[in-house]
N, C-alpha and C positions, 0 to 999 in steps of 0.2 A: 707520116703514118698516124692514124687516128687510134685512141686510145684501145678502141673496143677491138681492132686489126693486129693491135701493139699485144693485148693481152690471149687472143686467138694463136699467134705466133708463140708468145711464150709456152702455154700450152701446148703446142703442137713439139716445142724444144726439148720441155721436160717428158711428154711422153716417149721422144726418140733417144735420151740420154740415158744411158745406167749407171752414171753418176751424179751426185749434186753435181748443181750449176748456180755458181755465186750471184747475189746482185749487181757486184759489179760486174760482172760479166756479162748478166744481160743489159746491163744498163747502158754498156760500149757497143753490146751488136745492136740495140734501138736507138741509139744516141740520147736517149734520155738519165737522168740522173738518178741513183741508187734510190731517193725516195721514192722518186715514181713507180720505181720495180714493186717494191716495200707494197707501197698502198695499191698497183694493180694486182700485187697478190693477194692480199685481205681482202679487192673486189672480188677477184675466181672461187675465195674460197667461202666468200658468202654466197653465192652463186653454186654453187658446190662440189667446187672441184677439190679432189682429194690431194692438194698438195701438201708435199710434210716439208718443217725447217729443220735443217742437221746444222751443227757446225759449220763444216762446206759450204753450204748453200742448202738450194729448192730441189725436191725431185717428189716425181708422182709418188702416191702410195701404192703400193703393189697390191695385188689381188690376195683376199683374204687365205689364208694359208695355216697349217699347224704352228699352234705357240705351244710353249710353257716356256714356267715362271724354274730358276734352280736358283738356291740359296748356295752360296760359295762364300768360300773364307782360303784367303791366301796372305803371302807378302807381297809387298811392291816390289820386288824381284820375280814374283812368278805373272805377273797381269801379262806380260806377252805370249808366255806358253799356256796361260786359262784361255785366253782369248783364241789364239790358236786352235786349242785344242777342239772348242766348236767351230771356228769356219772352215778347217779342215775337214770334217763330216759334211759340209753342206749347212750349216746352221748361217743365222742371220743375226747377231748379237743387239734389239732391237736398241735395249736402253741400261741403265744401271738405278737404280736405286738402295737405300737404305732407308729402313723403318727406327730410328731416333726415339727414344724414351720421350723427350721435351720436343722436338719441334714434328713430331710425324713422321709421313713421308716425302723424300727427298729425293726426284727423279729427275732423270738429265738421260735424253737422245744420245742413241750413238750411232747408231746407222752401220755398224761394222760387220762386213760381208767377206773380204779376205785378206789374206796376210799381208797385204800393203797397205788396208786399211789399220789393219793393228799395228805396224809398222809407225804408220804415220800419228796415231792415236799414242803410242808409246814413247814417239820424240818428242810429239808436240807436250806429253806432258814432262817429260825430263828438261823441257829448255824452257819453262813457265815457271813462275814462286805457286802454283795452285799444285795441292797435292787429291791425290784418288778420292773421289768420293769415301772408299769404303773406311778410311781412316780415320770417321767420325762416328765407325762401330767397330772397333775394334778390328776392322779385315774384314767380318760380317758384311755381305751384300748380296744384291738380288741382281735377276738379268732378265731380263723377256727376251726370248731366242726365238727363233722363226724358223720353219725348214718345211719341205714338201709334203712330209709325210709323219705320223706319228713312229715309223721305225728308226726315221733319220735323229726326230727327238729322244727314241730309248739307247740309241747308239749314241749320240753326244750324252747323256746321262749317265752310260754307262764308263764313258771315258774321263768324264769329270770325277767319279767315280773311284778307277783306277788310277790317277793324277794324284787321288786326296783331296782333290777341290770342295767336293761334295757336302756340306754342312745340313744334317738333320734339321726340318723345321720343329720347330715347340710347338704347343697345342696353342698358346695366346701369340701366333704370329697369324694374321689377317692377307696370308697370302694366297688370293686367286691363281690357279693354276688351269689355263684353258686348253682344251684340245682344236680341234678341228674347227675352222668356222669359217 
């Protein structure tokens, strides 16, 4: 298989999957080696196909949908029931970050859609020496959530909410909070 047939197929994989799909995995179903995935994905997506990288793997980006941004503050005992508590409404838990006095901002993908993704996101960090992002603000962190509708975001908001999760922004916090787009 020629490279431009190799990288048509992977595209056609990731559109039919609603899960990441690792490089090694595609690397086994083209019999080509994990770099070659690597670099035909930097071609597609100069080309410009909207593929996103997760932890997991590769998968399409999904059709533009309602965001926002919520600021949360918890323990590391509650990240499994915060997380929760949006992909049960429907929410798409897109990323995390933390806004840092000295280094900025600090964002990392999550791709967390439901509760075996938190599942798997809450083992994989208990059996790793790497601790939660938000422990380098005190608990303080941010989420970009995804979900169909701006009701589905006032109902996650409103459950973070009633949780306690919910953290007031300050006036000197530079957080983008988008609706619809």
């Amino acid at each position: 298989m020629k490279g431009e047939e190799r990288r048509q197929e992977i595209l056609k994989r990731l559109s039919q999957e609603e899960t990441p799909v690792s490089a090694a995995v595609l690397a086994a179903a083209y019999g080509v080696s994990r770099q070659i995935i690597v670099q035909d994905i930097a071609l597609l997506r100069a080309q410009g196909a909207a593929i996103v990288s997760l932890s997991r793997g590769y998968r399409m980006e999904e059709p533009a949908a309602c965001r926002r941004v919520y600021k949360v503050v918890h323990t590391d005992e509650e990240v499994e029931r915060e997380l929760n508590a949006i992909v049960d409404l429907g929410g798409i838990v897109e990323d995390v970050f933390v806004s840092h006095r000295i280094y900025g901002t600090i964002r990392a993908p999550m791709g967390i859609r439901s509760r075996m993704d938190v599942k798997r996101f809450v083992e994989g960090i208990a059996a790793g020496k790497s601790s939660l992002l938000k422990n380098v603000t005190s608990n303080y962190h941010y989420h970009t959530v995804r979900a169909d509708s701006q009701e589905l975001l006032d109902l996650i908001e409103k459950r973070l909410e009633e949780e306690g999760f919910l953290a007031p922004l300050q006036d000197f916090e530079p957080v983008e909070c988008s609706g619809c787009g």
